[in-house]
C-alpha positions in Angstrom: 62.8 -62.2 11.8 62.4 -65.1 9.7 62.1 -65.0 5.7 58.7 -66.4 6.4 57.9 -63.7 8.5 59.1 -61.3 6.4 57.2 -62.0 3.9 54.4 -61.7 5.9 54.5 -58.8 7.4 55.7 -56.9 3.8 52.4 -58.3 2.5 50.2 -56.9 5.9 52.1 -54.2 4.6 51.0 -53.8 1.5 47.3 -54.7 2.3 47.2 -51.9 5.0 48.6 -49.5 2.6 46.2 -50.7 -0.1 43.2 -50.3 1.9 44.3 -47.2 3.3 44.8 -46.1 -1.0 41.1 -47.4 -1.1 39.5 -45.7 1.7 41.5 -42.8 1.0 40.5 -42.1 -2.6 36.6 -43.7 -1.6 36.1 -40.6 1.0 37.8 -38.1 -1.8 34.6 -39.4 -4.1 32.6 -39.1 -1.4 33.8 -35.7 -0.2 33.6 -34.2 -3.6 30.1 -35.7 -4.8 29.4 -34.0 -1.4 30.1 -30.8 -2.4 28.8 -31.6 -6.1 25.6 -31.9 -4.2 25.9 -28.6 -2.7 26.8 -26.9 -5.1 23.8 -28.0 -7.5 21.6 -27.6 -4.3 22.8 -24.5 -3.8 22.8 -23.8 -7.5 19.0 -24.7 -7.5 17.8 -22.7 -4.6 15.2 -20.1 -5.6 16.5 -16.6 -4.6 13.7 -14.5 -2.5 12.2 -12.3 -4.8 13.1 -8.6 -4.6 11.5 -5.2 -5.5 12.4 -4.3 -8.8 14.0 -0.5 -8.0 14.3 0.3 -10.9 10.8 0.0 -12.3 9.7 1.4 -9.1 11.8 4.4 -9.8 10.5 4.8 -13.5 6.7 4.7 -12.5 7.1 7.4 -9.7 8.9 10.0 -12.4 6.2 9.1 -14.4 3.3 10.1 -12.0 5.5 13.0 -11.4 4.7 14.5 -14.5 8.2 16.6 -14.8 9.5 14.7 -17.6 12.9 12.7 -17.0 15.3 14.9 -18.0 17.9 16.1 -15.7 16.6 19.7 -16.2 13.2 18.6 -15.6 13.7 17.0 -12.4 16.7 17.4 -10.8 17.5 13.5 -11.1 20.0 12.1 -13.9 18.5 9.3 -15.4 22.0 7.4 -15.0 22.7 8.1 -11.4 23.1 5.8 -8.5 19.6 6.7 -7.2 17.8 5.4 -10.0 19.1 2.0 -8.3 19.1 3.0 -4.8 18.1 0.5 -2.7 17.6 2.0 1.2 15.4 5.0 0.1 13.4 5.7 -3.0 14.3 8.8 -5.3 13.0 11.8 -4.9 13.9 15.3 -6.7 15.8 18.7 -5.4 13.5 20.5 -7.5 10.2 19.5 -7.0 7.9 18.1 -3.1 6.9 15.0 -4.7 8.3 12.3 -4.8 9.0 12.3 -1.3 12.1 10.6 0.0 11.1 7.6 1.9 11.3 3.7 2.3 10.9 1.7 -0.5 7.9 -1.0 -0.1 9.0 -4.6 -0.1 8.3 -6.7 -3.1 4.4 -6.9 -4.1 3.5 -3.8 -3.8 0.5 -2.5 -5.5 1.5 1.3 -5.6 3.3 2.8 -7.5 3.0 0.3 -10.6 -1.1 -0.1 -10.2 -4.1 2.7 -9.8 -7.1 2.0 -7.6 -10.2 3.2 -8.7 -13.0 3.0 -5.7 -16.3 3.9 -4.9 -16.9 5.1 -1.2 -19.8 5.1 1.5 -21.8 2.7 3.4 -24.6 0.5 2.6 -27.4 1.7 5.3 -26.7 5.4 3.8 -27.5 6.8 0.4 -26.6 10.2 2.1 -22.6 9.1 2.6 -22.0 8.1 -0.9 -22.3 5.7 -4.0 -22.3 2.2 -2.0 -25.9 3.1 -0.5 -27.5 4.8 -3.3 -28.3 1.9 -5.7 -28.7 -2.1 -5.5 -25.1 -3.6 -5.3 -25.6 -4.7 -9.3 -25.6 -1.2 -10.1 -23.2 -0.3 -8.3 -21.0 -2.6 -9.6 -21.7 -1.8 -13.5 -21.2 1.8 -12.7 -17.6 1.1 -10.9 -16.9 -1.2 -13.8 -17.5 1.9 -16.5 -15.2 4.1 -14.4 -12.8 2.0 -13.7 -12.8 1.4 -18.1 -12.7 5.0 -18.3 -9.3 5.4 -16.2 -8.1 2.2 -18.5 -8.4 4.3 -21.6 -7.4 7.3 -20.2 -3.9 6.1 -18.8 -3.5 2.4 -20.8 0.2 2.3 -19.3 -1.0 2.1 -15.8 -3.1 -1.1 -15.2 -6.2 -0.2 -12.8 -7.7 -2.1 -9.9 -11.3 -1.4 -8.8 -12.4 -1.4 -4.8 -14.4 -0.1 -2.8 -13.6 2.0 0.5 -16.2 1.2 2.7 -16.5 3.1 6.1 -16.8 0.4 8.2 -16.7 2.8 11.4 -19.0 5.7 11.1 -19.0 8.9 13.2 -22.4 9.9 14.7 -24.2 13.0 15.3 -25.3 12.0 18.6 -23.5 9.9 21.6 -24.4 6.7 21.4 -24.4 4.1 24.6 -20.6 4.7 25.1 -21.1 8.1 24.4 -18.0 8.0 21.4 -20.1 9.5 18.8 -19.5 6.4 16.3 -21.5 3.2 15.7 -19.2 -0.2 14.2 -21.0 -1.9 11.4 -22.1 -5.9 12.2 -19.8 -8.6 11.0 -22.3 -9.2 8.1 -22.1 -5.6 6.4 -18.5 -5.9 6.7 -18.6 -9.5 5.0 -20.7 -7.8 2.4 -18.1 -5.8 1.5 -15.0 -7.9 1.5 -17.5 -10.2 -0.8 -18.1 -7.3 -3.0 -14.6 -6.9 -3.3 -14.0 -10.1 -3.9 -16.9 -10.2 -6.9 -14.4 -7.5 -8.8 -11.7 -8.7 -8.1 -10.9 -5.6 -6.0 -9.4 -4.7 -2.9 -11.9 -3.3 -0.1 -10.6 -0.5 2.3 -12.2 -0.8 5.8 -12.5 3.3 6.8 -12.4 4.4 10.0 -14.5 7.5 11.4 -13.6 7.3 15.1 -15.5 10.0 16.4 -14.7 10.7 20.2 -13.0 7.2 19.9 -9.4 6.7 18.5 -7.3 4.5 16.0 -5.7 3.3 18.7 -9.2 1.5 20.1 -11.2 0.6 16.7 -8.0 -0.7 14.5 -7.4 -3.9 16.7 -11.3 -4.6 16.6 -10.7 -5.5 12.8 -7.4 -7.6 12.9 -9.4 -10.4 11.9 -10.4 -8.9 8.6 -7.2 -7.1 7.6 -5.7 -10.1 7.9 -7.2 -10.7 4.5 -4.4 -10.1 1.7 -7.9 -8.4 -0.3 -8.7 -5.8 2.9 -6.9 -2.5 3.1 -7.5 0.4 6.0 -8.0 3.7 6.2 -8.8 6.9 8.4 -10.6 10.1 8.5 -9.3 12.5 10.6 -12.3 15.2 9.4 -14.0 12.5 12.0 -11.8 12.1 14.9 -12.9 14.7 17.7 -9.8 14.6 19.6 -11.5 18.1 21.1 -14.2 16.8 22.4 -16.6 18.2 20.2 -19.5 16.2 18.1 -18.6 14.9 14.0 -19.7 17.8 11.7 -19.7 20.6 14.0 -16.0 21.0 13.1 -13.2 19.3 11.3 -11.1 17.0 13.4 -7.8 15.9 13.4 -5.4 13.3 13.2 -1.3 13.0 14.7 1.2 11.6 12.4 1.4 9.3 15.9 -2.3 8.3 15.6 -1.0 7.5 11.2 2.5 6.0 12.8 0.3 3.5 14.9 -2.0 2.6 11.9 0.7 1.6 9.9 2.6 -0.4 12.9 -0.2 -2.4 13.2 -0.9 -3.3 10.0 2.9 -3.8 9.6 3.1 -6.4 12.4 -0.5 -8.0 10.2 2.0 -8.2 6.9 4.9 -9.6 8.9 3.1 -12.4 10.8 1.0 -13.5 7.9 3.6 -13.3 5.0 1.3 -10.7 3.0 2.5 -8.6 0.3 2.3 -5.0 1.8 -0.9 -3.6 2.9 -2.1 0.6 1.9 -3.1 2.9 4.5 -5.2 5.5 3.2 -5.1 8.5 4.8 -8.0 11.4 4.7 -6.9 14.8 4.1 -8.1 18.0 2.7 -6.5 21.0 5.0 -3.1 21.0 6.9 -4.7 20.7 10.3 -6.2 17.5 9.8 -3.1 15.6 9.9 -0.6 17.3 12.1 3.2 17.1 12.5 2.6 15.2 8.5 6.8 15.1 8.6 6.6 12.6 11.4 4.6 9.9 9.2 6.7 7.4 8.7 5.7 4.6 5.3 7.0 1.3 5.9 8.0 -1.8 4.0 4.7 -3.4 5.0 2.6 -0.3 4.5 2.0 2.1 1.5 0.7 5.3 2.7 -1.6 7.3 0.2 -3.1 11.0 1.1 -6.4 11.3 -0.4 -7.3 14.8 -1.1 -11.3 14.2 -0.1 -12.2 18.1 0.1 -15.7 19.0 -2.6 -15.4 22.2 -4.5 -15.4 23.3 -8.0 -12.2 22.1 -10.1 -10.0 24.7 -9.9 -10.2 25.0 -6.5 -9.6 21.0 -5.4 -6.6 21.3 -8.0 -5.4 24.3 -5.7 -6.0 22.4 -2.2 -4.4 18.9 -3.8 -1.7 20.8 -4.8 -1.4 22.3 -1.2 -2.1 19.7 1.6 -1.0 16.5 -0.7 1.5 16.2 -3.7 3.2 19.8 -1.7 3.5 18.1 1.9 4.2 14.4 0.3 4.1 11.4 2.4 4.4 8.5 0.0 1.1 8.2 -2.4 -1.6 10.1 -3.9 -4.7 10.4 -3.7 -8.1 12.6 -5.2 -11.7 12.1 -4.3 -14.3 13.2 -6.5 -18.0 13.7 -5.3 -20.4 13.1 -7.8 -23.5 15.6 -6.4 -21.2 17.9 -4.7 -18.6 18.6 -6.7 -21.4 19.5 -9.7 -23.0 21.8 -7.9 -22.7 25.6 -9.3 -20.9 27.7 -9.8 -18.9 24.3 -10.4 -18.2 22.9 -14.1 -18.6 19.5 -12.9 -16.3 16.6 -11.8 -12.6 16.5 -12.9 -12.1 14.3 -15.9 -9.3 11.4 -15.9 -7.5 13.8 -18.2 -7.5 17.0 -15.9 -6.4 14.6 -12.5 -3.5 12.9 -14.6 -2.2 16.3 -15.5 -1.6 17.0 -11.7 1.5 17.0 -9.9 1.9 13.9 -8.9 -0.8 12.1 -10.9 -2.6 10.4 -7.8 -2.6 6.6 -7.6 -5.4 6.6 -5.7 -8.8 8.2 -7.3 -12.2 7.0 -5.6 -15.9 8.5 -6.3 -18.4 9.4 -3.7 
């Protein structure tokens, strides 16, 4: 090779390495302001929000009314189950709280209480919603629902209104399933009453000879609604055959099981915060096989003590049919003619209910 050449090909040399130096350090920048970019991007992602267990945990010894001590309730405060995070705590010493799933995040129970007032607008004779003009009604719910505020200021209260939006019948009917379905426009009425209180409404279903299985999907498009909650009345579903008010019916933790499916799948394909599923109960035979219920992350499940008697004894069948054979929530119904009447003392006070074993987190007034 020539000098000339030489010299050449040491300079295509030199420029080959040099660009090679230049694209070389040119992709290290670019390779590490790539993961700069990831990292802040990652850095700045908002982490989905969670259920905050241990709150959760706090509120539900609380309700208990056993105190926290280890003595008390069979939990030490400092444990791993005061962070557990498959199922929520629960005490060797005591039914309630029940072991179970905890809900997913934005649940209303166990850090809320719902005060409600029950019935049907075309009935004065099935509770408060038919006995006065809606403005009424509304003042008077407003009172209580102050009453429980003052009573227990460390739980924040949230009015509704349980309305039965399915009502068993004395008679047949053209389908001969002893219930009649309220119009679209009663059951708009509600959810706007709801919405006037900034409530929750729960749609209440009496099935008669019909079942959860049938009336349930006939409301999807209202419990779609994050405001519209469900519930059922076994007393009401005549699984024997016979007609509503001749006897008390019953309910299968299957027919409760299927309630809270559905309204599961609801949560899931809308992106709700979970739903409640309130669940009628005043003796053991209304809700059969109750260990079978099964609460969900989409679905709070409250047992509403709905039996009228004097105090002492709705404190004796609370104590037996809910807080003792727990499912997930509580809840007490008080009846404002019925549960007056003598040799009664009158209606349980705020005070007397949050004395109870669990304290319920559910209280509605008929």
């Amino acid at each position: 090779m020539s000098k000339g050449n030489k010299k050449s090909g040491t300079k295509k040399y030199f420029l080959s390495a040099f660009f090679v130096l230049v694209v070389g350090i040119a992709l290290t920048y670019l390779v590490s302001d790539a993961e700069t970019f990831e990292l802040t991007y990652d850095m700045t992602k908002t982490a989905p929000p969670v259920l905050d267990v241990l709150a959760y945990n706090k509120k539900m010894i609380e309700l208990a009314g056993y105190g926290t001590t280890t003595l008390a309730t069979g939990i030490i405060a400092t444990s791993s189950a005061w962070t557990a995070t498959t199922s929520s705590i629960s005490s060797p010493l005591h039914p309630w709280p029940a072991k179970t799933i905890y809900p997913n995040v934005g649940a209303i129970l166990p850090f809320n209480r719902i005060v409600a007032y029950y019935g049907n607008f075309y009935s004065a004779a099935m509770g408060i919603l038919g006995q006065y003009p809606t403005d009424v009604v509304i003042q008077k719910l407003k009172d209580v629902v102050s009453e429980w505020r003052a009573a227990d200021p460390t739980t924040p209260v949230i009015p509704a209104i349980d309305y039965i939006v399915v009502t068993a019948q004395g008679t047949p009917g053209a389908d001969s399933k002893y219930r009649l379905r309220m119009p679209a426009d009663q059951i708009e009425k509600a959810i706007a009453f709801a919405d006037s209180i900034h409530g929750l409404v729960f749609l209440d279903v009496q099935p008669g000879q019909s079942d959860v299985q049938t009336e349930i999907p006939l409301l999807a498009q209202y419990l779609k609604l994050p405001e519209v909650e469900l519930a059922i009345d076994p007393e009401f579903s005549m699984k024997t055959g016979k007609a509503p008010g001749t006897i008390i019916g019953t309910m299968d933790a299957s027919d409760v099981n299927y309630a809270a499916r559905y309204l599961a799948n609801i949560v899931r394909e809308n992106n709700l915060a979970p739903k409640m599923l309130l669940v009628h109960r005043f003796t053991e035979e209304m809700v059969t096989d109750y260990k079978k219920i099964a609460p969900l992350p989409e679905v709070e499940i409250i047992m509403n003590m709905d039996g009228w008697s004097t105090p002492a004894k709705k404190i004796k069948v609370y104590n037996e049919v809910v807080s003792d054979e727990p499912v997930q929530f509580t809840g007490i119904k008080l009846f404002y003619k019925n549960d007056a009447l003598p040799p009664s003392s009158g209606l349980l006070t705020p005070a007397q209910i949050l004395g109870l074993h669990a304290a319920p987190s559910f209280v509605e007034y008929q």
